[in-house]
DSSP file (Angstrom, degrees, kcal/mol; ACC not computed):
  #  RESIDUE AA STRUCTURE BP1 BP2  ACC     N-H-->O    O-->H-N    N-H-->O    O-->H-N    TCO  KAPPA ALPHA  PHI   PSI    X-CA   Y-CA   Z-CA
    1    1 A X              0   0    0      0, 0.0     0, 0.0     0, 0.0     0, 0.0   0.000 360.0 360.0 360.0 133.4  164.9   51.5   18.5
    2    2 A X        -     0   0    0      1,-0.1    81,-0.5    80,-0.0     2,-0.0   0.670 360.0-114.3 -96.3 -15.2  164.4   55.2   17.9
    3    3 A X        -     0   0    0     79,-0.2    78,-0.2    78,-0.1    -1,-0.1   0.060  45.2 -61.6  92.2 150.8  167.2   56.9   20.9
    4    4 A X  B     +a   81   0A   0     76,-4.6    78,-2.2     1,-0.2    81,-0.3  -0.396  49.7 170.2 -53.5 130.0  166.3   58.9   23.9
    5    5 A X        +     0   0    0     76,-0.1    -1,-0.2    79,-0.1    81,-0.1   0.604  52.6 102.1-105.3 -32.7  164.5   62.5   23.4
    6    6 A X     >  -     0   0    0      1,-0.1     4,-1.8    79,-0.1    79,-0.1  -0.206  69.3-151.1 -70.3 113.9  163.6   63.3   26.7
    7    7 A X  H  > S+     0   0    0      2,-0.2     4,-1.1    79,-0.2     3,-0.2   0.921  93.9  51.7 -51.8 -50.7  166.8   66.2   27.3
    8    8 A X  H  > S+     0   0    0      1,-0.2     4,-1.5     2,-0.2    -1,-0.1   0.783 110.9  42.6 -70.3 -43.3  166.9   65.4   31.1
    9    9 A X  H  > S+     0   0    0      1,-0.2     4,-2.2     2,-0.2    -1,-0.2   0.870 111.1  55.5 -70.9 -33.8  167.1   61.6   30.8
   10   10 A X  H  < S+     0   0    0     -4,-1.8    -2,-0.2    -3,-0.2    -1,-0.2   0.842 110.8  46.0 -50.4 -49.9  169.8   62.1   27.9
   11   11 A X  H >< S+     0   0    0     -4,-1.1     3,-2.2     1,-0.2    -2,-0.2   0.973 114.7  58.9 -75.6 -38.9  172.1   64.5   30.7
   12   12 A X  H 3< S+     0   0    0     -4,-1.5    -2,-0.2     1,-0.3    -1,-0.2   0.734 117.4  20.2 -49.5 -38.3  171.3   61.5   33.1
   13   13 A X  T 3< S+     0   0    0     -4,-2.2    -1,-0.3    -5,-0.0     2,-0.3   0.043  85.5 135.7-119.5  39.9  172.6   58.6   31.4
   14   14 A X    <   -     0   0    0     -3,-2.2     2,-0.2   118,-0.1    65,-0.1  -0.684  34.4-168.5 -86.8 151.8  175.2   60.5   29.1
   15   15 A X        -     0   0    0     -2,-0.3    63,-0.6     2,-0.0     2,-0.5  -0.702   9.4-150.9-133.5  54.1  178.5   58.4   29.3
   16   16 A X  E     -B   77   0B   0     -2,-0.2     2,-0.3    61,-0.2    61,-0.2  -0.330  18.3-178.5 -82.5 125.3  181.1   60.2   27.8
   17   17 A X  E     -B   76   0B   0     59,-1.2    59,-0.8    -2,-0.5     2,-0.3  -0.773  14.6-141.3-126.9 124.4  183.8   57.9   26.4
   18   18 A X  E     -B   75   0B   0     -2,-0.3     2,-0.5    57,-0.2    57,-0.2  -0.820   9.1-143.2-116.2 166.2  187.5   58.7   24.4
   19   19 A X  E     -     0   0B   0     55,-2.0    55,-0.2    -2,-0.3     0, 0.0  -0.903  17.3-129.1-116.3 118.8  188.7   57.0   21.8
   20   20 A X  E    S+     0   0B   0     -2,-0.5    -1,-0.1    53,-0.1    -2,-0.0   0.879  79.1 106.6 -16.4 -59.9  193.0   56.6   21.9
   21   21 A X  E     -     0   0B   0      1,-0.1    53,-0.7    52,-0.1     2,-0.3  -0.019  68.7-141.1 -64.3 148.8  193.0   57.7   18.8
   22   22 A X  E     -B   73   0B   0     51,-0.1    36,-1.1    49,-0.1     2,-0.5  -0.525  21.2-163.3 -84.2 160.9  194.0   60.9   17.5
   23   23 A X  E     -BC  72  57B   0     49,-2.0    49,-1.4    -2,-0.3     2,-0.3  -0.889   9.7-172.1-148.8 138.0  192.3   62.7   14.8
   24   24 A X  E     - C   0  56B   0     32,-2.1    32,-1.4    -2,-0.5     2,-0.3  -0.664  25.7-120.8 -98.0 146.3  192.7   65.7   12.1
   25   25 A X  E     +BC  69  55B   0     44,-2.6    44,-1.4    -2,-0.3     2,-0.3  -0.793  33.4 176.9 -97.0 142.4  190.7   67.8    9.5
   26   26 A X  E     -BC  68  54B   0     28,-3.2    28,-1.8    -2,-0.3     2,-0.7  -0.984  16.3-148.2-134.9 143.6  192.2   67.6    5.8
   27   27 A X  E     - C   0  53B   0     40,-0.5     2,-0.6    -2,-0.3    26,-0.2  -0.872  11.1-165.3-138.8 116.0  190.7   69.2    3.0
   28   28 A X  E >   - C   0  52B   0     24,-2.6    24,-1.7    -2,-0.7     3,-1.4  -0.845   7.9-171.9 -87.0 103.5  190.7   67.9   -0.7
   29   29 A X  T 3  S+     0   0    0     -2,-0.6    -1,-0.1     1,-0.4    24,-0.1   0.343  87.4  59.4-109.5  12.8  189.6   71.0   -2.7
   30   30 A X  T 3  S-     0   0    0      2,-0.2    -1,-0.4    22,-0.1    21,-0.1   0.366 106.7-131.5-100.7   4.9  189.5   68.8   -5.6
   31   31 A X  S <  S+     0   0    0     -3,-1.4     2,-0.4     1,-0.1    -2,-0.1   0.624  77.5 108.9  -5.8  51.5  186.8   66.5   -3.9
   32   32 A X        -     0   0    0     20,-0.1    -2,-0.2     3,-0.0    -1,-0.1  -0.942  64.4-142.2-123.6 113.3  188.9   63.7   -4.8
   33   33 A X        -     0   0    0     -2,-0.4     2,-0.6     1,-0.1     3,-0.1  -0.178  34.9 -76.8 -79.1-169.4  190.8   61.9   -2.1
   34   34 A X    >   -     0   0    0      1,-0.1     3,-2.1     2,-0.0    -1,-0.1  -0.730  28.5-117.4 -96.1 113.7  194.1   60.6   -2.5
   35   35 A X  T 3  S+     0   0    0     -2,-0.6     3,-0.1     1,-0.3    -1,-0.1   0.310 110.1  38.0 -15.8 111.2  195.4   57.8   -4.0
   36   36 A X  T 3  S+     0   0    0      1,-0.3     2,-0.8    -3,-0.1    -1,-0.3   0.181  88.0 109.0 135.3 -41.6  196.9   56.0   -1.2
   37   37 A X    <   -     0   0    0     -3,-2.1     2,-0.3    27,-0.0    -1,-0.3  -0.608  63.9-140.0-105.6  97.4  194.1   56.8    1.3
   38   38 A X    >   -     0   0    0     -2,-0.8     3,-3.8     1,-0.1     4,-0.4  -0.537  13.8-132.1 -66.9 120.1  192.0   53.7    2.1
   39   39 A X  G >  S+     0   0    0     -2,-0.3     3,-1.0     1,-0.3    -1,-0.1   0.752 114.3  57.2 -42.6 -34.0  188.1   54.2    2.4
   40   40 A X  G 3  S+     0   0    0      1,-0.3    -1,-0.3     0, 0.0    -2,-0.1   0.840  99.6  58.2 -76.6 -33.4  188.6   52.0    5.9
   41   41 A X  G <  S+     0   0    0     -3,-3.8    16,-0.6    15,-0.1     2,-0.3   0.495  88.3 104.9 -87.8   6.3  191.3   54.8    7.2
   42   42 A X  E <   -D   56   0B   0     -3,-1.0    14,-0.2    -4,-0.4     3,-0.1  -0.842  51.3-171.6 -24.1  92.5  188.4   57.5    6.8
   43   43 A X  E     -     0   0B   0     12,-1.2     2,-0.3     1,-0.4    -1,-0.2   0.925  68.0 -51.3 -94.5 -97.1  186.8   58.7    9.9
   44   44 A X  E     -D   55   0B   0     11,-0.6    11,-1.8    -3,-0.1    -1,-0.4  -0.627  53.0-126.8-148.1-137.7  184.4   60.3    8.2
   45   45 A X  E     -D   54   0B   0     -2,-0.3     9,-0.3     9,-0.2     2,-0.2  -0.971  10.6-173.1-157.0 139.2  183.7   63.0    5.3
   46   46 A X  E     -D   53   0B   0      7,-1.2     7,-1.9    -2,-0.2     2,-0.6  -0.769  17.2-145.2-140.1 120.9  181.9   66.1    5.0
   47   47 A X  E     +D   52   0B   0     -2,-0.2     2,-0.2     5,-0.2     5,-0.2  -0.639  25.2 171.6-110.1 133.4  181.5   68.0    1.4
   48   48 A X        -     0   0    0      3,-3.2     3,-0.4    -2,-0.6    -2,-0.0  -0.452  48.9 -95.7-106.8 171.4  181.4   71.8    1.3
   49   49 A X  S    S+     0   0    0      1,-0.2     3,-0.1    -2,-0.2    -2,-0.0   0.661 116.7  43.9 -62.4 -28.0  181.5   74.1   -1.1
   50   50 A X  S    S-     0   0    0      1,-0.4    -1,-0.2   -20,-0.0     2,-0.2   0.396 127.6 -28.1-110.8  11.8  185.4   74.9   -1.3
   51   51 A X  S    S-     0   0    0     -3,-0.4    -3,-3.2   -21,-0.1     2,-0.7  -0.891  74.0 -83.6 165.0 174.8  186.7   71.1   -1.1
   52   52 A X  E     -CD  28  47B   0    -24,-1.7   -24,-2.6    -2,-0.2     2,-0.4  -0.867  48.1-141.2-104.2 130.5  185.7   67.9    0.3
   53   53 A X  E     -CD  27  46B   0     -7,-1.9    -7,-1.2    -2,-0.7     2,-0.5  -0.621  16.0-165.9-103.8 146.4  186.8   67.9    4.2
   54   54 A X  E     -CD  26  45B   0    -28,-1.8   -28,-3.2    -2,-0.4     2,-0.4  -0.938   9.8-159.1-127.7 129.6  188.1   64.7    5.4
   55   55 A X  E     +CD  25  44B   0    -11,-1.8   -12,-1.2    -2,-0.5   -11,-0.6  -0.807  32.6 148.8-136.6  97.4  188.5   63.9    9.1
   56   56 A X  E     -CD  24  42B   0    -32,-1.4   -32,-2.1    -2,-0.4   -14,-0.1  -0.731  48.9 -62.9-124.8 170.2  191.1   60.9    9.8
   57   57 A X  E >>  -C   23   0B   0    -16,-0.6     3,-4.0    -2,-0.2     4,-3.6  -0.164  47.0-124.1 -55.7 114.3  193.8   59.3   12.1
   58   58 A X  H 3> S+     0   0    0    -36,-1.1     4,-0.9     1,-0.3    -1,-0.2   0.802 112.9  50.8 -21.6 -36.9  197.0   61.6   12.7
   59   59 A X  H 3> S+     0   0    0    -37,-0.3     4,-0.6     2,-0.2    -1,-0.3   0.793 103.9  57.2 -94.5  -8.6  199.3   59.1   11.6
   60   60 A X  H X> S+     0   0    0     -3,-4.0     4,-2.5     2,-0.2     3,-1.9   0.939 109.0  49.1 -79.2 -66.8  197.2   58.5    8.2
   61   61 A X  H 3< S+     0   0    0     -4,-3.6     5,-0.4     1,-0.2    -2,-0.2   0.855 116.5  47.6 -53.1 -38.8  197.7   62.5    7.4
   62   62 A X  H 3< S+     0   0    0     -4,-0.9    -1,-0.2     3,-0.2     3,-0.2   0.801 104.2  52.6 -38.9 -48.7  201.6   61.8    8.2
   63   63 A X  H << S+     0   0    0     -3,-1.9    -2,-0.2    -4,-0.6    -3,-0.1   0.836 123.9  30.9 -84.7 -38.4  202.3   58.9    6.3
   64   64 A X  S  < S-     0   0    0     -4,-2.5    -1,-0.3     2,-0.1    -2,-0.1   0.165 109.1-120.9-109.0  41.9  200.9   60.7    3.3
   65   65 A X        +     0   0    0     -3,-0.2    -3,-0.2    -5,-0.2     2,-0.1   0.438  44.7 168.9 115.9 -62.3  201.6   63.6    4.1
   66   66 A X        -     0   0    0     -5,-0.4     2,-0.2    -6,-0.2    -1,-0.1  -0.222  37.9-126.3 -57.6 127.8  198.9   65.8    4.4
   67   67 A X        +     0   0    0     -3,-0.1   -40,-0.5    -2,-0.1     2,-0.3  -0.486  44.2 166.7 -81.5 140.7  198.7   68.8    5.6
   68   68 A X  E     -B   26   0B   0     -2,-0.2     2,-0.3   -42,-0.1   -42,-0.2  -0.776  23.8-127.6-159.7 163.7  195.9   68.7    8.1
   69   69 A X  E     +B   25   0B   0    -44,-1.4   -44,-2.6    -2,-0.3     3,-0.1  -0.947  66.1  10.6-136.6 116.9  194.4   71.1   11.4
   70   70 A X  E     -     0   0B   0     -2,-0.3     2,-0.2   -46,-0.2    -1,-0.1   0.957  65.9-125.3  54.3  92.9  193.7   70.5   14.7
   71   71 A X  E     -     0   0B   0    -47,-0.1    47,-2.5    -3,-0.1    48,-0.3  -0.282  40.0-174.8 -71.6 134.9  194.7   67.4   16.5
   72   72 A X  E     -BE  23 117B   0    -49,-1.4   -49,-2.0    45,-0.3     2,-0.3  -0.466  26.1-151.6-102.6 144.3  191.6   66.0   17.9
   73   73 A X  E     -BE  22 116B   0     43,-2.8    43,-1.5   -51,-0.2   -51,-0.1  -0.875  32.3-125.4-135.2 132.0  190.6   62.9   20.4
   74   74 A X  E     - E   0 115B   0    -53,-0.7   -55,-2.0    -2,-0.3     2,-0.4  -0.444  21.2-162.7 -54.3 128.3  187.0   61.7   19.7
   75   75 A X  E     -BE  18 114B   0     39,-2.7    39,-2.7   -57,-0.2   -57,-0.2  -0.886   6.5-150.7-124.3  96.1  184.6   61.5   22.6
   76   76 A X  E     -B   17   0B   0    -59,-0.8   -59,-1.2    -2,-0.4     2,-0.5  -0.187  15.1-143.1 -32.2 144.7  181.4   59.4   22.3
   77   77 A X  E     -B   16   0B   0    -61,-0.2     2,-1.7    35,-0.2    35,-0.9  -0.999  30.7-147.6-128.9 110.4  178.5   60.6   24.2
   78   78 A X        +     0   0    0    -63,-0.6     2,-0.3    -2,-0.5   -62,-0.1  -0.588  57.2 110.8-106.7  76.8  177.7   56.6   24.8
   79   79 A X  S    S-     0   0    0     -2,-1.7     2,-1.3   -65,-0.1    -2,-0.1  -0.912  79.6-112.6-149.9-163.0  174.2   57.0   24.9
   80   80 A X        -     0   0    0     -2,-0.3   -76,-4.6    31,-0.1     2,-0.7  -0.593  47.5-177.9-131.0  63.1  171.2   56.0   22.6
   81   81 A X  B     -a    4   0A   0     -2,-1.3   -76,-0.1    29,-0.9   -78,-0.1  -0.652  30.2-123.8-102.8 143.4  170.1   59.6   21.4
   82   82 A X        -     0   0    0    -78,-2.2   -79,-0.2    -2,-0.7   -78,-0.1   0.057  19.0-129.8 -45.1 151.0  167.2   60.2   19.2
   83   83 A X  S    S+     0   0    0    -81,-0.5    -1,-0.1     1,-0.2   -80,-0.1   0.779 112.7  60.2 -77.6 -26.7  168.4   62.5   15.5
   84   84 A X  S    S+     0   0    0      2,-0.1     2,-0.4   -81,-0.1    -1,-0.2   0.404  76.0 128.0 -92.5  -4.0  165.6   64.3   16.9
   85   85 A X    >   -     0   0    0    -81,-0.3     2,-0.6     1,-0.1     3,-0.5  -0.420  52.3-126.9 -10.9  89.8  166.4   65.4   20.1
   86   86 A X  T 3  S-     0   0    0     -2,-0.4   -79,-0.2     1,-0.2    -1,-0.1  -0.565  75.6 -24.7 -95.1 109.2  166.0   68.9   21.3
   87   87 A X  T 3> S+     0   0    0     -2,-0.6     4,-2.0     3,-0.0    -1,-0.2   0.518  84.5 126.3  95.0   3.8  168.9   70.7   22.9
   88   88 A X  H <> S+     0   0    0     -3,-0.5     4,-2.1     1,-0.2    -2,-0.1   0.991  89.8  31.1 -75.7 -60.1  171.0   67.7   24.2
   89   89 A X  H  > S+     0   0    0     -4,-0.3     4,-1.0     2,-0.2    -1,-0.2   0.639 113.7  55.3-102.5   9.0  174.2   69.2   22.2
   90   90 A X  H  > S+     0   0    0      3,-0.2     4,-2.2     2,-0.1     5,-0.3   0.912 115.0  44.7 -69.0 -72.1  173.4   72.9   22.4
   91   91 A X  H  X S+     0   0    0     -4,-2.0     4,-1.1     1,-0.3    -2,-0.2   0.778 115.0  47.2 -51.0 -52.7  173.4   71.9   26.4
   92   92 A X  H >X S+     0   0    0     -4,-2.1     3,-1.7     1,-0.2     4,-0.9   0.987 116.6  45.9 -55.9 -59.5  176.8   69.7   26.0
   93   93 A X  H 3X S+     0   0    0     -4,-1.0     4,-1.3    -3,-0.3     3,-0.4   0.784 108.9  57.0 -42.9 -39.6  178.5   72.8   23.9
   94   94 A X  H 3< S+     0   0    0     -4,-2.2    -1,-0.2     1,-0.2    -2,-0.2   0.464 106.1  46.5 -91.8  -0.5  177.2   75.1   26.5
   95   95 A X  H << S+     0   0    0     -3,-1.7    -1,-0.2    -4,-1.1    -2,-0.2   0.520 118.2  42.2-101.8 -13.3  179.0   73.3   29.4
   96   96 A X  H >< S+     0   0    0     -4,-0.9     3,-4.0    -3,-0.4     4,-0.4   0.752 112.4  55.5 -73.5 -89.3  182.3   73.1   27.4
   97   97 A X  G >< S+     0   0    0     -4,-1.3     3,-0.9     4,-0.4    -3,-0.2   0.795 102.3  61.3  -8.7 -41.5  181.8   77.0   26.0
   98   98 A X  G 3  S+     0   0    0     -5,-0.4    -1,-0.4     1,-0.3    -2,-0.1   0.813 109.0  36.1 -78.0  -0.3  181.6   77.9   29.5
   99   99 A X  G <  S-     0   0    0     -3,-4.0    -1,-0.3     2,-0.1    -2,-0.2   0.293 120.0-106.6-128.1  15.2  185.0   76.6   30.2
  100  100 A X    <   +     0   0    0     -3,-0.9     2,-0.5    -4,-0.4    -3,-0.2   0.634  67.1 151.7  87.6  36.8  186.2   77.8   26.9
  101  101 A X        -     0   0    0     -5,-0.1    -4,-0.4    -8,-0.1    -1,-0.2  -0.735  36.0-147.6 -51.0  95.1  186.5   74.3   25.4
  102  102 A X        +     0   0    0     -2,-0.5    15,-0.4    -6,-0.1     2,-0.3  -0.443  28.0 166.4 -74.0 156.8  186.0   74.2   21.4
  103  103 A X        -     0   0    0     13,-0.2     2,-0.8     2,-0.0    13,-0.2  -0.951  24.2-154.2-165.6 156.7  184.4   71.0   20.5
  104  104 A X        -     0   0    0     -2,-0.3    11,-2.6    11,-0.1     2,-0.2  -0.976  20.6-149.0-143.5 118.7  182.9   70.2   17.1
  105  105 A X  E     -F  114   0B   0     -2,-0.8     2,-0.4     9,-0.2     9,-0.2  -0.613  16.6-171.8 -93.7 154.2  180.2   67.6   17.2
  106  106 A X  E     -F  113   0B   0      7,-2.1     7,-2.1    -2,-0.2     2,-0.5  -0.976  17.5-140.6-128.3 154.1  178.8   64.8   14.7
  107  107 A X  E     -F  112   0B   0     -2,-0.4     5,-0.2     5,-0.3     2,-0.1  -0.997  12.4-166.9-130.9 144.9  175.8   62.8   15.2
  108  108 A X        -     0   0    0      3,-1.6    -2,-0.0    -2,-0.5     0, 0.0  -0.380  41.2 -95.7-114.4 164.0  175.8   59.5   14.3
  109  109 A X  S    S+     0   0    0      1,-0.2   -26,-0.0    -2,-0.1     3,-0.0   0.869 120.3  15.8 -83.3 -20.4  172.5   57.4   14.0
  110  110 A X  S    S+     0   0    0    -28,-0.1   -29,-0.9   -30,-0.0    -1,-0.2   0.817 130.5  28.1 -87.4 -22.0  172.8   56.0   17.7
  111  111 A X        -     0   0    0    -31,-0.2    -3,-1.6   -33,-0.1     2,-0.3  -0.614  66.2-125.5-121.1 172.7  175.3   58.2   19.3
  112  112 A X  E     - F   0 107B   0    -35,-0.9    -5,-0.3    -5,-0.2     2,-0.2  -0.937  25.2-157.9-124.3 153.2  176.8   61.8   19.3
  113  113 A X  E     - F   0 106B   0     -7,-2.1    -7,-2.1    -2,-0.3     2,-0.4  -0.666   5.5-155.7-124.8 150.3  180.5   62.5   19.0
  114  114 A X  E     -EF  75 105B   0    -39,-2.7   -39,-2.7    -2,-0.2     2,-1.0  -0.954  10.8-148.0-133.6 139.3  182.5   65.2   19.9
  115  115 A X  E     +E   74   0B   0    -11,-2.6     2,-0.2    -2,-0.4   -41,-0.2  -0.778  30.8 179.8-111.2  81.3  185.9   66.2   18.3
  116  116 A X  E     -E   73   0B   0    -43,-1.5   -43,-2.8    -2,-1.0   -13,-0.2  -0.747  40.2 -91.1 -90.6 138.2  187.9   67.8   21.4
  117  117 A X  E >>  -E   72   0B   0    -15,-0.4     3,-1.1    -2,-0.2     4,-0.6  -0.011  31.3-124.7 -50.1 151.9  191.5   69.2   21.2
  118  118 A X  H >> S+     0   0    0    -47,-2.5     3,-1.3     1,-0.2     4,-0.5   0.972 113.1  62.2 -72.7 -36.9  193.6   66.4   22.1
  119  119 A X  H 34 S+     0   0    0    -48,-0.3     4,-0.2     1,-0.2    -1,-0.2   0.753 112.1  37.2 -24.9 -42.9  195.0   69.4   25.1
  120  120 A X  H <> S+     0   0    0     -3,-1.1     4,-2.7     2,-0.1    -1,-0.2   0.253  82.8 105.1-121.8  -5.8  191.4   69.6   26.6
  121  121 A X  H <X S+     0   0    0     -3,-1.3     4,-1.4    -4,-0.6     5,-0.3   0.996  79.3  42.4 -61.6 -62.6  190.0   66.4   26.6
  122  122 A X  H >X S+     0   0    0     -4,-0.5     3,-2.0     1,-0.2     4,-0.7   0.843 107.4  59.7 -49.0 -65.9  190.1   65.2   30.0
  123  123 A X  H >> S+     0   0    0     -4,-0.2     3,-3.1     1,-0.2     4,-1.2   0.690 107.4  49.3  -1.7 -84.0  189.2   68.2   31.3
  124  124 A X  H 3X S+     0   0    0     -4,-2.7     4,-3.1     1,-0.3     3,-0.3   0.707 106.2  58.1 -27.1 -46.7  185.8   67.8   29.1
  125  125 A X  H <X S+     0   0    0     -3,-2.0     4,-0.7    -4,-1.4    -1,-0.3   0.545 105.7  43.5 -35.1 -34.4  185.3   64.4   30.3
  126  126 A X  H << S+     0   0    0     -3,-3.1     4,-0.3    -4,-0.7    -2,-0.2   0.535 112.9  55.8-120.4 -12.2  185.2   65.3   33.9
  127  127 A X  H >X S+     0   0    0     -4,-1.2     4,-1.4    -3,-0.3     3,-0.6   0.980 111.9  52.1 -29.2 -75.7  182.7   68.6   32.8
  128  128 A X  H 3X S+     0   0    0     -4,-3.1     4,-0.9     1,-0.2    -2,-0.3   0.586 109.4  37.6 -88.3   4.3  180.9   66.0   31.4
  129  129 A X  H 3X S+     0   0    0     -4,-0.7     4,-1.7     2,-0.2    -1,-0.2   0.695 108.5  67.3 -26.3 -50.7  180.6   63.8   34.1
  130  130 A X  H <> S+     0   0    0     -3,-0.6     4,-2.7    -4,-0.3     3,-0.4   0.970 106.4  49.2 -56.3 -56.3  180.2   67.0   36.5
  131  131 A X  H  X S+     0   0    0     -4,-1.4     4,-1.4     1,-0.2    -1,-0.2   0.756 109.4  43.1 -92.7   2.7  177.0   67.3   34.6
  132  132 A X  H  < S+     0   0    0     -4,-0.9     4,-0.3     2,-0.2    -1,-0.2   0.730 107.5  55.7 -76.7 -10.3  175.6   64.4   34.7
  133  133 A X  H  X S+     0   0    0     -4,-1.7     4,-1.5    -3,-0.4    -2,-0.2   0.522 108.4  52.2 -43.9 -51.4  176.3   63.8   37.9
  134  134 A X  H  X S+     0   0    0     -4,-2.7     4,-2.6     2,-0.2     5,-0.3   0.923 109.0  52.9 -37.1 -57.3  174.2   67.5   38.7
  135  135 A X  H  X S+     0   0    0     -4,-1.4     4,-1.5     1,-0.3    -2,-0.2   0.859 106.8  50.1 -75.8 -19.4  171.1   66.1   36.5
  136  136 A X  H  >>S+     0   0    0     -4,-0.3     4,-2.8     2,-0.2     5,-1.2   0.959 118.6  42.1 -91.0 -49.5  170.8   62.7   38.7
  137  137 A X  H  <5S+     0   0    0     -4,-1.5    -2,-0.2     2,-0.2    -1,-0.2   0.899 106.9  56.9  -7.3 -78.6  170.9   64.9   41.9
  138  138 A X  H  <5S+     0   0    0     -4,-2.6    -2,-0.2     1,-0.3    -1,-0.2   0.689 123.1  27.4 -57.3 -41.6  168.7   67.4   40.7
  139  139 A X  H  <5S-     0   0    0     -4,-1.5    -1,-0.3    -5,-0.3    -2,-0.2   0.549  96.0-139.7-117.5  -0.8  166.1   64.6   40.1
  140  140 A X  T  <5S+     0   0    0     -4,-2.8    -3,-0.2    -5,-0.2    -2,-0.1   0.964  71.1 113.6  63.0  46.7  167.4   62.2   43.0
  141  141 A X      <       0   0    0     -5,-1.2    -1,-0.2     0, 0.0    -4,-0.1   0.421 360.0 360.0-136.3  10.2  166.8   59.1   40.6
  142  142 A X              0   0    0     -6,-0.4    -5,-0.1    -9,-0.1    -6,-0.1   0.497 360.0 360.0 -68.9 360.0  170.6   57.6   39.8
């Protein structure tokens, strides 16, 4: 199964879904993690050019330590979108942005997830809701 392209059906059925947990950026500038730090407690990994950035559970960055940036709650966008898919998260970013929401997206091969200040989530939630709720109107097929 390849995921939804069509942008309109994508706002239609988007489902957005938080995860309990909290989560933080940590950055290993040795791009070596840390002894201690289990591959399983690893949200997920992204390597840059000044260290390898590491994005895991609050209480993991605690327990060892780490000095870590911006507590986070993950929101799945619980829908089946295509990697090729034009404009589905410029359009989600641009309905946070407009309410001055930072939100830092990943896509995943079925889903994509967005890493909202733990402050701001609900709020986001009920944006996106707001707009999906608009697009099923707007085409009077929910």
């Amino acid at each position: 199964m390849t995921g939804e392209r069509d942008l309109t059906k994508l706002c239609e059925a988007i489902r957005p879904v938080m995860q309990a947990a909290i989560y933080v950026y940590c950055c290993f500038h040795d791009f070596v993690l840390l002894s201690g730090l289990e591959q399983d407690e690893v949200f997920f990994t992204f390597r840059e050019s000044e260290g390898l950035t590491v994005v895991l559970q609050n209480q993991t960055a605690e327990r060892l330590a780490l000095p870590f940036l911006s507590e986070s709650r993950l929101v799945t966008l619980d829908v089946h979108s295509s990697l090729e898919a034009v404009g589905f998260i410029a359009t989600i970013a641009t309905v946070l942005a407009d309410a001055k929401i930072p939100c830092n997206a990943v896509a995943a091969y079925y889903h994509d997830h967005l890493l909202i200040p733990v402050s701001r989530t609900d709020e986001a939630i009920t944006l996106l809701e707001r707009m999906r709720d608009a697009a099923c109107v707007k085409l009077l097929v929910c």
